[in-house]
C-alpha positions in Angstrom: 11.3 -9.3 -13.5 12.3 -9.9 -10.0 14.2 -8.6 -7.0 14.3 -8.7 -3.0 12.6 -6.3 -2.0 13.1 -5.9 2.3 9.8 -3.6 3.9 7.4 -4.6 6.7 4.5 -3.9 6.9 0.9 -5.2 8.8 -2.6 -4.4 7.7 -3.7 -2.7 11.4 -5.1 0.4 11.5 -5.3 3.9 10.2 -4.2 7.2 11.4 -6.1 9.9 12.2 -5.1 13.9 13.0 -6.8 16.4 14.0 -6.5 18.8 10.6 -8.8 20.7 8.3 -7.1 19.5 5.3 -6.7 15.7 4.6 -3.0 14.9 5.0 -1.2 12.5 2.6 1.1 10.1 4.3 3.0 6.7 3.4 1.0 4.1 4.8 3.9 1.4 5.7 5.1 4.2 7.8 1.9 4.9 9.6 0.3 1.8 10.8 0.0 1.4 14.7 1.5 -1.6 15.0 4.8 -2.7 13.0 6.0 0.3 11.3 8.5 1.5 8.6 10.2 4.5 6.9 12.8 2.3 5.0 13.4 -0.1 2.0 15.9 -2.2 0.7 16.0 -3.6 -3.0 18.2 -6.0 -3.9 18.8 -7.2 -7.7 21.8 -9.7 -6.1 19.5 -12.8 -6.6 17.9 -11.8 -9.6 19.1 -12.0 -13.6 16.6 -8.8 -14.8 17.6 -5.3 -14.5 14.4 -3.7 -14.1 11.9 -4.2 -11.0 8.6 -2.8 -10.1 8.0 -2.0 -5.9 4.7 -1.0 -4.8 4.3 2.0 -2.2 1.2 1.9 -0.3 -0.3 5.8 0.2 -3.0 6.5 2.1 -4.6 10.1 3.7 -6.4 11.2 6.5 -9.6 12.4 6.6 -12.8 10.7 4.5 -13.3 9.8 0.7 -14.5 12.6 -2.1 -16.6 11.9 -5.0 -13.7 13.5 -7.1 -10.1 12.9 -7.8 -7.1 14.2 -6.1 -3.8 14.7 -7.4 -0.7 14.6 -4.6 2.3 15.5 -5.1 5.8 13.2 -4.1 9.3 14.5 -5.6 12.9 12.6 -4.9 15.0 14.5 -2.0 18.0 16.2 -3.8 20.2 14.4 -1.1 19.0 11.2 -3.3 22.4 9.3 -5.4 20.1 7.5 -7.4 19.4 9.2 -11.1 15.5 9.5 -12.6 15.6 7.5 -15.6 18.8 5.5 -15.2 18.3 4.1 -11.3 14.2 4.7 -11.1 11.3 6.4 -12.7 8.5 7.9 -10.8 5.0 7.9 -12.3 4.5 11.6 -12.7 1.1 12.1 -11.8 -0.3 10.6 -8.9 -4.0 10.5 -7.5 -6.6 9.5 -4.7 -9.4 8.8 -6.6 -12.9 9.6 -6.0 -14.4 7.5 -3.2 -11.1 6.1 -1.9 -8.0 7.3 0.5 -5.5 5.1 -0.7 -3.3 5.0 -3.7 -0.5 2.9 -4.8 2.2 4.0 -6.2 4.5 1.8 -9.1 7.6 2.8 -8.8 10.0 1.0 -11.6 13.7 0.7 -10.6 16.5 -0.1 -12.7 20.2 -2.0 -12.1 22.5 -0.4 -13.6 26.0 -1.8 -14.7 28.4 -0.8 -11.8 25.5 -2.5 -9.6 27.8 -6.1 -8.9 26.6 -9.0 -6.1 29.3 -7.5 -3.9 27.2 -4.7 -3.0 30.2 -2.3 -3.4 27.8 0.7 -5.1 24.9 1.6 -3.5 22.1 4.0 -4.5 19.8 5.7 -1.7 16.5 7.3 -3.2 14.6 9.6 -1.0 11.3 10.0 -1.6 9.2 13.2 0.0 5.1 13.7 -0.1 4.6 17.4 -0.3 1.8 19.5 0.3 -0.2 21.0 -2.6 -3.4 21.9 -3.5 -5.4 18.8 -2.1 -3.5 17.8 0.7 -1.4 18.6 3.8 1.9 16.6 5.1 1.7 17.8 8.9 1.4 14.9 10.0 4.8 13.6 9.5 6.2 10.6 12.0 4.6 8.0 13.6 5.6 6.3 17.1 4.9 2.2 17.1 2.4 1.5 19.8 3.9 -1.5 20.9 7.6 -2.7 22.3 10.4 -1.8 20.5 9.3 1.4 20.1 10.0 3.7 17.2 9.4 6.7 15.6 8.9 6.7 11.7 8.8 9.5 9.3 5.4 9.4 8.1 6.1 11.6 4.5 9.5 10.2 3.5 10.5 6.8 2.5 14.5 6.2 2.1 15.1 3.5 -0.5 18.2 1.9 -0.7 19.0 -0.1 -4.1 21.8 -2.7 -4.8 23.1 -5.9 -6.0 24.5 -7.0 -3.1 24.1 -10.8 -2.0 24.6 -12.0 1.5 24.4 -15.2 3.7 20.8 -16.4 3.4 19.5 -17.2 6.8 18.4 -20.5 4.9 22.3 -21.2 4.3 23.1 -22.9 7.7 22.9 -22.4 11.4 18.9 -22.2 12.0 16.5 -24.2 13.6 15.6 -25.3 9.8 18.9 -26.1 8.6 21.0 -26.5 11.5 24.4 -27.8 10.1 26.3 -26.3 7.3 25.5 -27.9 4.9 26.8 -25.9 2.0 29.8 -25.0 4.2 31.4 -21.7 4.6 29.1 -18.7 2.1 30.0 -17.5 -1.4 27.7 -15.8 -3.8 29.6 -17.5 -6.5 29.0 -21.2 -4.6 25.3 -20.2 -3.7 25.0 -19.1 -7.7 27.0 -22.5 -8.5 24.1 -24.6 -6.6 21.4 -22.9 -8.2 22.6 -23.9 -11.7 23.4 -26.9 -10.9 20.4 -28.5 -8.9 17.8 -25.8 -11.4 17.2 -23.1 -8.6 15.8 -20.1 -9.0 18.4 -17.9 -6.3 15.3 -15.6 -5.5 14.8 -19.0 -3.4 17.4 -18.2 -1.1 16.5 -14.6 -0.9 12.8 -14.4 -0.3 12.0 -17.0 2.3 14.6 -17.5 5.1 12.5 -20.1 6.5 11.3 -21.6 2.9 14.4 -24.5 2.3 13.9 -27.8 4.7 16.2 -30.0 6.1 16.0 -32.5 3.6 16.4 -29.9 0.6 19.5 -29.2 2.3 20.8 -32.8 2.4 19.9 -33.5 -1.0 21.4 -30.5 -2.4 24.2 -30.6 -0.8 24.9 -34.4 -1.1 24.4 -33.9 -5.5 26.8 -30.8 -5.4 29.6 -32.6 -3.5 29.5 -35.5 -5.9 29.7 -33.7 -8.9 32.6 -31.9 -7.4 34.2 -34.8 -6.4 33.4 -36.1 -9.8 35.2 -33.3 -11.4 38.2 -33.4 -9.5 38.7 -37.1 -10.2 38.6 -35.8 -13.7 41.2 -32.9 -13.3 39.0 -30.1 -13.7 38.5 -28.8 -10.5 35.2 -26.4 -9.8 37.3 -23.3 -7.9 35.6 -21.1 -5.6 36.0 -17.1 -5.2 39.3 -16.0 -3.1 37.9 -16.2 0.4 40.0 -14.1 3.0 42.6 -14.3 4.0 43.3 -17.0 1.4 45.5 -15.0 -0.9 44.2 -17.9 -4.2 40.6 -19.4 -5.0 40.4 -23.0 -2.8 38.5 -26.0 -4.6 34.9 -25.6 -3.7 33.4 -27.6 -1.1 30.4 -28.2 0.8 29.9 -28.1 4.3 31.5 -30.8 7.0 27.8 -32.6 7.3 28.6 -33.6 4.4 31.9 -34.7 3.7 
């Protein structure tokens, strides 16, 4: 059960405000130093349907030898659907002697969710005030250069199956040289199959492939291509515009 899931975060620092009640806030978004009020989930380089993100919370103020229960609800501007795109745990707690949480939030692909990344679900998730906690303090400026601003009590969640260019395909200090010539998800898929790679490879660390993986892979795709052309049965790639018809596939000119 796998997915990409795109969120920074750094473990510096903890907010404080000035409040009589603790305030409940999503920690990603209130750290001093990097900071963030958005996610992206991808299934594109995954088989499974289902994922599981984690969601840092945390509150001001100090711990209490008791539980307490906060309260988070999806925004109704939201196009993903509880129980087909996501399920959200439906109790949620700071328990005694801590002020943090984590919350498990399972999402799910659904079948109009294709690699093109044509549909796209946006899930807005809001902290509200109850009984135990406040949500005043709601934004967050980045104390260092470029600054911004993030909304400390709602996290906008974007979920897909779209696949793009890995920064590993080509055209970094890594892999300089396009090797695996001009992008398809349906050449990157292709090379995964054939050389046994999981294509979570390309999507979770740009900087993870070396040169060398990119010479070798390369240089075994292009001779079993070649090899299958000799014997008639051309591999085709996906219509790439403005080509009208699907072109034989081909690696890059390193390696031709």
């Amino acid at each position: 059960m796998s997915s990409i899931l795109l969120m920074t975060s750094c473990e510096k620092g903890l907010m404080t405000f000035d409040n009589k009640n603790a305030d409940v806030y999503f920690y990603n978004a209130g750290i001093k130093l990097a900071l963030t009020d958005t996610a992206l989930v991808t299934f594109g380089y995954s088989e499974s349907n289902d994922t599981i993100i984690k969601i840092p919370i945390a509150i001001t103020g100090i711990p209490m030898d008791h539980d307490r229960e906060y309260k988070m609800i999806a925004d109704a501007a939201s196009t993903a659907i509880a129980g087909s795109h996501y399920d959200l745990p439906s109790i949620l707690t700071i328990k005694k002697n801590a002020i943090y949480d984590t919350v498990k939030l399972v999402l799910h692909r659904t079948p109009d969710m294709d690699r093109s990344g044509t549909k796209v679900y946006k899930l807005y998730l809001d902290l509200m005030p109850n009984e135990n906690f406040d949500t005043l303090l709601n934004s967050h400026t980045s104390s260092r250069s470029p600054y911004y601003t993030a909304n400390t009590v709602k996290l906008k969640i974007t979920i897909s199956a779209a696949v793009s260019k890995p920064q590993s395909w080509g055209g970094t200090a890594t892999v300089p040289s396009p090797y695996f010539g001009t992008f398809t998800p349906t050449k990157m898929f292709f090379i995964c199959d054939y050389v046994g790679l999981s294509p979570v490879w390309w999507g979770t660390d740009p900087t993870g492939i070396t040169l060398g993986d990119a010479i070798a892979y390369a240089t075994a795709v292009k001779r079993f291509l070649d090899q299958k052309a000799l014997a008639k049965d051309t591999v085709y790639d996906e219509i790439i515009p403005p080509a009208t018809v699907a072109m034989p596939m081909k690696m890059g000119t390193s390696i031709q």
